[in-house]
C-alpha positions in Angstrom: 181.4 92.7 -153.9 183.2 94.3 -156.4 180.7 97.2 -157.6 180.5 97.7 -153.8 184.4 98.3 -153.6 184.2 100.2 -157.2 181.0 102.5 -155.4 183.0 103.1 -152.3 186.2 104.3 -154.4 184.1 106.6 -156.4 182.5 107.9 -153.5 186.0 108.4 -151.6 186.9 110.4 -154.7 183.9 113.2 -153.9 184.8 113.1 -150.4 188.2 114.1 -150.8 187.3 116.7 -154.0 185.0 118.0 -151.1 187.8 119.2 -148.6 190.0 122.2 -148.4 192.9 121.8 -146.8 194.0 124.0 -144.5 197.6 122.7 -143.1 200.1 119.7 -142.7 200.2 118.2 -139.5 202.6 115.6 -140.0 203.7 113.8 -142.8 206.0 110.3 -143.4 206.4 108.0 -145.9 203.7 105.9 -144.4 201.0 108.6 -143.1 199.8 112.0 -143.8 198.0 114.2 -141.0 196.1 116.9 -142.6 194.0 119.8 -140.9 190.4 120.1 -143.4 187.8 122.4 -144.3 184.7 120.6 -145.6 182.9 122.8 -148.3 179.0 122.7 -149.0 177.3 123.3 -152.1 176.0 126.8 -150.5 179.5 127.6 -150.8 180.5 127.6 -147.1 182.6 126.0 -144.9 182.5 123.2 -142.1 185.1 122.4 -139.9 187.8 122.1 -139.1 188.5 118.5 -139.0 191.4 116.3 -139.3 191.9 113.9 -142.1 194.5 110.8 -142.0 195.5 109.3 -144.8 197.7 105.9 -144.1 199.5 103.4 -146.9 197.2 100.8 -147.2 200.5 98.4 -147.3 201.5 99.5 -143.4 198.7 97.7 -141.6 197.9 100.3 -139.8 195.0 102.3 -139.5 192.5 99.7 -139.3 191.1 100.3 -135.8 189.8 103.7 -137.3 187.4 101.9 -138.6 186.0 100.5 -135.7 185.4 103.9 -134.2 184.0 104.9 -137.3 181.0 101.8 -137.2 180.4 102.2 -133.5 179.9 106.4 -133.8 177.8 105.3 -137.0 175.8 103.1 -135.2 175.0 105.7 -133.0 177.8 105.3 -130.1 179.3 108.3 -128.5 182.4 108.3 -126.5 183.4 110.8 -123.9 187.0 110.3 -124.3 187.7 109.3 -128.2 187.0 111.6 -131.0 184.1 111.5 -133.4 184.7 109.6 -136.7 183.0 111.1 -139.4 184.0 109.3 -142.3 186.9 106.2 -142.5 186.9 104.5 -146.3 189.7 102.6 -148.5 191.3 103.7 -151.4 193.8 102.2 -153.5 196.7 103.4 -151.7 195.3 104.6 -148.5 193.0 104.4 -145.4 191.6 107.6 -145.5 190.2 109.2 -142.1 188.4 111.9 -141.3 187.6 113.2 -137.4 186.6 115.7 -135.2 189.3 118.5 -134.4 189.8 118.2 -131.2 190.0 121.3 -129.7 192.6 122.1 -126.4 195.7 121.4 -125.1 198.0 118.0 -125.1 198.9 116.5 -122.1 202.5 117.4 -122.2 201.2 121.3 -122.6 198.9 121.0 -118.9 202.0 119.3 -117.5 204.8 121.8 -118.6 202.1 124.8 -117.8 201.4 123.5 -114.4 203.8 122.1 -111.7 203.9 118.2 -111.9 203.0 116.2 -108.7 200.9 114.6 -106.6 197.9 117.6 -106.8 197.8 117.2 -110.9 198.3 113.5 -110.8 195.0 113.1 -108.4 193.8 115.2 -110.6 194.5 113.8 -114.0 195.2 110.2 -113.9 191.9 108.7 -112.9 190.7 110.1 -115.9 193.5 108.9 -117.8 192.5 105.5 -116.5 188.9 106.1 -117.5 189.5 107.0 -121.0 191.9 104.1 -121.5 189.5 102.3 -120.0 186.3 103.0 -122.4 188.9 102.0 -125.2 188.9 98.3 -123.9 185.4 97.9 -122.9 183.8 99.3 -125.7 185.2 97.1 -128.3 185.1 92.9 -128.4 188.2 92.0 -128.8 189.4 95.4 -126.5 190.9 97.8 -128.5 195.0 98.4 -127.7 196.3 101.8 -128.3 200.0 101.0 -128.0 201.1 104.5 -128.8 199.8 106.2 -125.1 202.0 109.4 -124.7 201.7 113.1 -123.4 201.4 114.5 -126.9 198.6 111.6 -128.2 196.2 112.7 -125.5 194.3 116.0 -125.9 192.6 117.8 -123.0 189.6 119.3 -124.1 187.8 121.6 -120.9 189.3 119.1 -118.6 189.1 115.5 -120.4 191.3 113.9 -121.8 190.3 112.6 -125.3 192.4 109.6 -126.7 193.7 110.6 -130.5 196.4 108.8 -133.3 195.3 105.4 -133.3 197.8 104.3 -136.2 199.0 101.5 -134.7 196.4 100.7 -132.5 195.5 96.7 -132.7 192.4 94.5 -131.9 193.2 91.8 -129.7 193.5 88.2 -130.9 193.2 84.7 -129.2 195.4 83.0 -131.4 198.4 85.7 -132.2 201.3 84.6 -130.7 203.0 88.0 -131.2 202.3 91.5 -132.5 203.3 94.0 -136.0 206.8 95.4 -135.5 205.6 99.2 -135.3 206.5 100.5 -132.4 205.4 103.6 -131.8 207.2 106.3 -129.1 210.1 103.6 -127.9 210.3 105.5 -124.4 206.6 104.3 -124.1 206.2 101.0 -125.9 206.1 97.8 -123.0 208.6 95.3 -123.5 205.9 93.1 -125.7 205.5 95.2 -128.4 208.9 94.6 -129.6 207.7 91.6 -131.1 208.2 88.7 -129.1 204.7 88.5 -128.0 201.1 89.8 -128.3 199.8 93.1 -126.7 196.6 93.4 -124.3 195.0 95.6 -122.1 198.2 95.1 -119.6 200.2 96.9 -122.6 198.5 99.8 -122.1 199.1 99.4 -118.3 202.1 99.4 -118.4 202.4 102.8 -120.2 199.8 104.2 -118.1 202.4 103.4 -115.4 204.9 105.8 -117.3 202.3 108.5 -117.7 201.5 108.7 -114.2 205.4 109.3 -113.4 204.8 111.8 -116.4 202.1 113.6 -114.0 204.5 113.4 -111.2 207.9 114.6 -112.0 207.1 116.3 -115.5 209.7 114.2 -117.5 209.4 110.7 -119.4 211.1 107.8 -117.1 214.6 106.4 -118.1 215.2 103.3 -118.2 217.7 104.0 -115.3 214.0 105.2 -113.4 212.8 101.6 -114.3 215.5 99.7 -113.1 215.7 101.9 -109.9 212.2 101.2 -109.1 210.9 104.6 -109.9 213.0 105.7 -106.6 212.4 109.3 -105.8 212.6 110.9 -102.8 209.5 113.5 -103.6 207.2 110.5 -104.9 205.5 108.7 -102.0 206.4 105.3 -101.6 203.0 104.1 -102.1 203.1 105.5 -105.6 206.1 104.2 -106.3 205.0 100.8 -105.8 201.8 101.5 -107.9 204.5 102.6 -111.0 206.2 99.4 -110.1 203.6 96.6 -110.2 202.0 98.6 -113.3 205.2 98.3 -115.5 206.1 94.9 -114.3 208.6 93.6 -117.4 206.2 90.4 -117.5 203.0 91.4 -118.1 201.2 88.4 -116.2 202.5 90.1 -113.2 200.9 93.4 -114.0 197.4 94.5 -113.3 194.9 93.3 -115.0 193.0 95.7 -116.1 193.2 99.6 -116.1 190.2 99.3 -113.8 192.5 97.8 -111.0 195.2 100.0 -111.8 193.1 103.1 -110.9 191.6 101.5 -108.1 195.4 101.5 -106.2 196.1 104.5 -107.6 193.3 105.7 -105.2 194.4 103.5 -102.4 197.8 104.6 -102.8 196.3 108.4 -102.8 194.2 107.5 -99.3 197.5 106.1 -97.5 199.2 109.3 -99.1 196.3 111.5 -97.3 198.8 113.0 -94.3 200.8 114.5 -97.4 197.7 117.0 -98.2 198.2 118.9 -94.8 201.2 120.5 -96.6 199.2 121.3 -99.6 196.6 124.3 -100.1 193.0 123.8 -100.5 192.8 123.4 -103.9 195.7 120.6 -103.8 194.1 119.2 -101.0 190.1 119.2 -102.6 191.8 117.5 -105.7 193.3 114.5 -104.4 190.1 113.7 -101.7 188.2 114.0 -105.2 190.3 111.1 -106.5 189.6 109.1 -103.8 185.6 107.2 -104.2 186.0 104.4 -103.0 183.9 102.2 -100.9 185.1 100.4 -97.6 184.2 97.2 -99.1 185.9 97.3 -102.1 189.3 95.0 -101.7 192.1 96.9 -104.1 194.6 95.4 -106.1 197.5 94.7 -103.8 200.8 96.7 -104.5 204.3 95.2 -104.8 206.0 93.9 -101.4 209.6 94.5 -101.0 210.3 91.3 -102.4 212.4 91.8 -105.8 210.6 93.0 -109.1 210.2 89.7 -110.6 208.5 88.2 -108.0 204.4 88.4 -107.1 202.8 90.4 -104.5 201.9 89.7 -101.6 197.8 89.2 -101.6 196.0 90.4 -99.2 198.4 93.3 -98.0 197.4 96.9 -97.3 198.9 99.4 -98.7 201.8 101.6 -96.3 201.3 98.7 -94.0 203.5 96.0 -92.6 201.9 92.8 -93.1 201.5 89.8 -90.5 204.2 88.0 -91.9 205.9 90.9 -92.3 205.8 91.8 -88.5 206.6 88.1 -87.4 209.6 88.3 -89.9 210.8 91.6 -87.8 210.1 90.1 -84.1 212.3 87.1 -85.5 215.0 89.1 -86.8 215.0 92.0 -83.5 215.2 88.6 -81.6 217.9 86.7 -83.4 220.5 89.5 -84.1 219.6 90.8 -80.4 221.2 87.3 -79.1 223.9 88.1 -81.0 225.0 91.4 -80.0 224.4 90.4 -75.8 226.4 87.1 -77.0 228.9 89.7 -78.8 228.9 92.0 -75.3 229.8 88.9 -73.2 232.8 88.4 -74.7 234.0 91.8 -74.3 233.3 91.3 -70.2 234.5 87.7 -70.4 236.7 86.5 -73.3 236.9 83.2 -74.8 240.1 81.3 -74.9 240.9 81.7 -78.0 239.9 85.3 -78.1 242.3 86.4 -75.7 245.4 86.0 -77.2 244.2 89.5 -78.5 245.7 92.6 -77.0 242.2 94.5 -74.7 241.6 97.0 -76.7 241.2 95.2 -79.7 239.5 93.0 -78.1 237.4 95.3 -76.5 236.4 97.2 -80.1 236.4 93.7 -82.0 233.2 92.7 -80.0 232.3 95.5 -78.1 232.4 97.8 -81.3 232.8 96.0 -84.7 230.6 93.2 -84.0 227.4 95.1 -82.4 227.4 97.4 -85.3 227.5 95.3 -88.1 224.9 92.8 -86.9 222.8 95.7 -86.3 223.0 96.9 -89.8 222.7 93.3 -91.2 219.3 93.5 -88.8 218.1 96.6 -90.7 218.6 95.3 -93.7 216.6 92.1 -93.1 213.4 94.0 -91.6 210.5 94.5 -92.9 210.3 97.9 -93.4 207.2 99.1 -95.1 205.2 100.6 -92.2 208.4 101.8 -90.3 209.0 104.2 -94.1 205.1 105.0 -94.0 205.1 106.1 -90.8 208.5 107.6 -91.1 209.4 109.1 -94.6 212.9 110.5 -93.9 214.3 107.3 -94.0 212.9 106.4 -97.8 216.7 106.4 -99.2 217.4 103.3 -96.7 215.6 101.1 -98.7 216.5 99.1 -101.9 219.5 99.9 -103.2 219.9 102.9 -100.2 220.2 99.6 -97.4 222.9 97.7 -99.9 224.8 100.9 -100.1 224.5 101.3 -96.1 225.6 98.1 -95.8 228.3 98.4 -97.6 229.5 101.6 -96.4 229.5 99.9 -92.3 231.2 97.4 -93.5 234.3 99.3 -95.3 234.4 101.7 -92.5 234.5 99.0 -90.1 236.8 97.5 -91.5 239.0 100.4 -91.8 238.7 101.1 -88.3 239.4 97.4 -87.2 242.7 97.4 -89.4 243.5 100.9 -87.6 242.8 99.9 -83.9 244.8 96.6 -84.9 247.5 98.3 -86.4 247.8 100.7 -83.3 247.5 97.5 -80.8 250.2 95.0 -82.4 247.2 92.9 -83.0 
């Protein structure tokens, strides 16, 4: 054991002797990014590669390894760089990789115009790269540090890169290391209170895709506002929502499910490509193979975020329940307003101490409008904003603020009418 430690030091020594370097990529205390040459005995150069070098002490670094066996054991993955060498040293995990030629993710977004044409484009195969990450390794492989800038697109696919503090997953760890990576990106988890899985990198991937679509990283005002946008179709937003759920047992389970109602979302979107060109148009059909049979991943109801879906539900429509719900509520608050009527043509007892035209705008007026708003509010109203996407702000927060507004102006009115009356 030891001569086979003291032979792979000695050997890491002519490795290193055997590179040129070229530039600095990044440097920190805890790891050194380095752009190599590799130099042959012939006197000429290979390359150029990219060499890591990471403090042994961080604890990071380790899933290079990984890589390394697998592409050393003949494995070749479409969306993960090549590892040509990965060995200890005293002080450091020393890596050495492919250069991976292209442009980051953040470089195709801020060239091109963000939306749902580059999306359909791009985040199925953000799904599939994640994707091969997971199912290539037992225990999956976690990235944790998904962002615009860690994902290279080289002719048109995305390749994974900076696994520094990527993790295996374990059974029996309760929680994860403290390293965090790009906070903006990092799921609620990997602050420490409890293990990351594959649902930690769905919940970035949730991020990302907003990425694709409005060119910016979310807030956390974005989060708490349900990713509400008025030029992101609702069915995305509710794919964003589920993915980034703050629990992750409420997430999808897998990055295969997540791109599965990506697509699903894309197919309900489908009347939005007669406003694109052809190109826009042939990019998001592309994004969308998927079988009759297959039954997606439900999205998020309009129940509140910390509840479950609804199972079962197709997307952009109104559910059974959903529609019974509505007759029941058309029905109740329709009694009320003929009720509210009635008393306008024949007052109650006590009502008519009132002078008439109070009367007559108390419950001819004030009434009929407010129960009619308190009926919108309680509706269903998935299919009617499919169906009807000019009304998208009257939802969530948009129905509490219309709520709120009839009632203040109502209320104003009623204080005016009853000022002007001697009421």
């Amino acid at each position: 054991m030891v001569e086979d430690e003291l032979a792979q030091y000695l050997q890491s020594i002519e490795d290193e002797d055997g590179y040129r370097v070229d530039a600095i990529l990044k440097q920190s205390e805890l790891e050194t990014t380095e752009r190599v040459f590799r130099r042959t005995p012939d006197g000429n150069e290979h390359g150029p590669y990219i060499r890591k070098r990471i403090a042994r002490d961080a604890g990071m670094g380790l899933v290079y390894q990984r890589i390394f066996e697998a592409n050393r054991n003949g494995w070749h993955f479409v969306h993960l760089p090549f590892i040509l060498d990965c060995h200890l040293t005293e002080q450091a995990v020393v890596v050495v990789m492919e250069h991976v030629n292209g442009q980051t993710l953040a470089e195709v977004v801020h060239e091109r115009n963000p939306g749902l044409s580059l999306a359909a484009e791009l985040f199925p195969q953000l799904c599939d790269a994640v994707s091969e990450l997971h199912e290539s390794f037992d225990p999956p492989i976690i990235h944790r540090d998904l962002k615009p800038s860690n994902i290279m697109m080289r002719n048109g696919i995305p390749v994974i890169i900076d696994f520094g503090i990527a993790r295996e997953v374990h059974a029996s760890a309760e929680s994860d290391t403290t390293h965090l990576g790009t906070r903006e990106y990092a799921p609620p988890e990997q602050f420490g209170y409890e293990q990351t899985t594959v649902r930690s990198d769905v919940y970035t991937l949730g991020l990302l895709l907003y990425y694709l679509l409005e060119g910016q990283t979310p807030t956390q005002t974005v989060l708490r506002q349900h990713f509400e946008n008025p030029h992101i179709p609702l069915e995305l937003q509710r794919v964003m929502v589920y993915a980034t759920k703050f629990d992750p047992k409420e997430r999808y389970e897998s990055v295969a499910e997540l791109k599965t109602a990506f697509q699903m979302a894309l197919a309900a979107c489908a009347p939005i490509t007669a406003t694109m060109n052809t190109t826009q148009a042939a990019a998001v059909q592309q994004s969308q193979p998927i079988p009759p049979e297959i039954n997606p991943t439900p999205l998020v109801s309009e129940t509140p975020t910390n509840a479950r879906p609804q199972t079962g539900r197709a997307i952009g429509a109104t559910s059974k329940q959903g529609r019974a719900r509505n007759i029941a509520v058309v029905i109740f608050f329709a009694l009320l307003i003929v009720t509210s009527f009635s008393f306008v043509i024949d007052p109650s007892r006590s009502s008519r101490q009132y002078p008439p035209l109070y009367h007559a705008f108390l419950f001819g007026v004030f009434e009929p409008i407010l129960f009619a708003a308190v009926a919108y509010a309680c509706l269903d109203k998935n299919g009617l904003q499919v169906r009807h996407p000019t009304v998208n702000w009257l939802r969530g927060s948009g129905t509490r603020n219309l709520l709120i507004a009839v009632i203040v102006v109502l209320s104003i009115l009623t204080g005016i009418v009853g000022y002007a009356t001697g009421a």
